[in-house]
N, C-alpha and C positions, 0 to 999 in steps of 0.2 A: 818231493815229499812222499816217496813211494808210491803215488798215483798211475794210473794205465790207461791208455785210451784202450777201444773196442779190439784197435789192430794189436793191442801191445807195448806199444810205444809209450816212453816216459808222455805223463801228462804234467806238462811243466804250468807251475801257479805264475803269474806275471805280477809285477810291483812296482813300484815307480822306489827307486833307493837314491838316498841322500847321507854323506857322512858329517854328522855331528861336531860342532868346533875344528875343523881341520879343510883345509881347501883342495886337497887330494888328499886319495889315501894309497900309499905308493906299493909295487908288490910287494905281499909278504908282511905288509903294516897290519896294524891293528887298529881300529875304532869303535866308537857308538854312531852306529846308522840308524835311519829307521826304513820301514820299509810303508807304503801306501797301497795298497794290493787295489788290482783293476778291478777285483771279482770279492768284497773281501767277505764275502760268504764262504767260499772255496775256504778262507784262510782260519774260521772262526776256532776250527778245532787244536790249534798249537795251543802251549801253554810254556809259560819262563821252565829252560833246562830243555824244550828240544832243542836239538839241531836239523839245520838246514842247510841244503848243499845249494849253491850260487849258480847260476850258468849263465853265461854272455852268449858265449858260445863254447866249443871245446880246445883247449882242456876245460875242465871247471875253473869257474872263476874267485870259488871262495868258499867256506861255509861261516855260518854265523849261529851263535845259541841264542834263543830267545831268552830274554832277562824279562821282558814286559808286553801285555796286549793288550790293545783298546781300540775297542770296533763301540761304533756310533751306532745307533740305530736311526734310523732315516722312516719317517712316519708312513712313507710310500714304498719303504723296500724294506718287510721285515724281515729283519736275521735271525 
C-alpha cells in the first residue's frame, strides 16, 4: 500500500482473505473477498475505489479495489 520500513523495504499490511460465494477462486478468476486485517489500524486509511496489490509471495498474487470498509471499534483499542 506504498508503505516503507526504516530499511526501505515494502512494509507489507497482513489480513486474513476469504473469497465470497465461491470455494476457490481459480488464477486469473474474479470475486468478492473480504479481507480481516491483523493490525486493522494500519488499514483504517483505504476508502471504496483504492487499489491494492496482493502478495503470497512473488510474483504478486493479485490486486483487489476496495468497494467497502468497516473497522469496529473495540472499547480497549481505539482506532
Amino acid at each position: 500500500m506504498g508503505a516503507v520500513t526504516a530499511a526501505g523495504d515494502p512494509d507489507l499490511y497482513v489480513a486474513r482473505i476469504w473469497v465470497e460465494s465461491l470455494p476457490d477462486l481459480q488464477p486469473g478468476g474474479r470475486a468478492l473477498v473480504r479481507l480481516a486485517p491483523l493490525n486493522p489500524q494500519r488499514w483504517q486509511r483505504l476508502v471504496p475505489g483504492d487499489v491494492i496489490t496482493m502478495h503470497e509471495q512473488r510474483p504478486v498474487a493479485g490486486t483487489a479495489t476496495i468497494v467497502e470498509s468497516a473497522f469496529s471499534v473495540d472499547k480497549d483499542h481505539h482506532l
